[in-house]
Every structure is written in C-alpha cells, then in structure tokens.
N, C-alpha and C positions, 0 to 999 in steps of 0.2 A: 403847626404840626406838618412834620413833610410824611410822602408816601411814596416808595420806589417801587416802580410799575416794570413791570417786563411784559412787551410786547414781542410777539414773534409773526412772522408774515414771509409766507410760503407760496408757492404757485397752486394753482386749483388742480385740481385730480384731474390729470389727460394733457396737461400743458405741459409743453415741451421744456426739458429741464437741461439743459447743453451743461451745465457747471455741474452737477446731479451726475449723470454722464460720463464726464472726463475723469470727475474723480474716482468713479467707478474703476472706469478702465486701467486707473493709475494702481489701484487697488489690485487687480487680479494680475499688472504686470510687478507687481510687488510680491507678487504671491498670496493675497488675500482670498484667497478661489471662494470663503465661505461666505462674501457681499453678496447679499444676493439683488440689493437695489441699495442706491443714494438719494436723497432729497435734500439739495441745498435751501437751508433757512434763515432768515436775517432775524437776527436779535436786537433788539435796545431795550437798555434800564434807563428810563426816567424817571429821576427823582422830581416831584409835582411837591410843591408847597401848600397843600390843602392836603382836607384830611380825605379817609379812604375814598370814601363813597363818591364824592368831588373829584377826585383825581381820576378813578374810575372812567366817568363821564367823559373829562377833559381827554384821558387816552383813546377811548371811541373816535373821538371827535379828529385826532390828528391820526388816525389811521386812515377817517374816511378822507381827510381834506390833503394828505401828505405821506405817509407810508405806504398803501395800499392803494393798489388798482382794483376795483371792485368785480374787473370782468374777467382777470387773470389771477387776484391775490387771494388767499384768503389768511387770518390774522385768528390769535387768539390775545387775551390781555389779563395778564395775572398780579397780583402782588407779589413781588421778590422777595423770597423767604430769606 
C-alpha cells in the first residue's frame, strides 16, 4: 500500500523572508496594491510505500534529518488528498 504525503516547510515567524519580499514588491509593481504580505513555502509529495500511519512517521523523520532546519523552519505533514 503506498501513501502520498505532502510536506510543506516554511521559515519561522520573524525570519527573514528575501524571496517572501521580492515577490511582494513584484506584486504591487504589477499593480497588485491589495498583497498585503507573501510567505514563500516549499512543498513536496512523497509518495512512501507503506501504509498511513508508517509513512506518516517516515515523513517526520526526513524533515527532521533533511527538509527542515529546526532553528529557522517550521514544516507541517499531511496526506495528499
């Protein structure tokens, strides 16, 4: 049984967001004037070959050892609907 997980991982609240930022600005020089903030976040679906609950785990595990910096990131990990 596989399980496609979607991980998302973003910078911590107060950390400086320079890509968050520029798109901003690209934004209001587009005419977007109603942005009021951007926050760039990184997605991936991983498909895990075990089942939920297992895969679950295994996505923990490679945020803390390889997507996420724990002092700057923060991640959330969902099943992909």
């Amino acid at each position: 049984m596989t399980t496609e997980i979607e991980i998302q991982v973003g910078l911590k609240s107060g950390m400086a967001d320079p890509e968050g930022v520029n798109v901003k600005k690209a934004l209001d020089l587009l005419g977007f004037d109603s942005v009021e903030k951007v926050d760039s976040v990184k997605c991936y679906r991983i498909i895990i070959d075990k089942k939920e609950s297992d895969a679950m785990k295994d996505a923990e595990e490679i945020c803390k050892k390889l997507l996420a910096n724990p002092v700057v990131h923060e991640y959330s990990i969902s099943v992909a609907k």
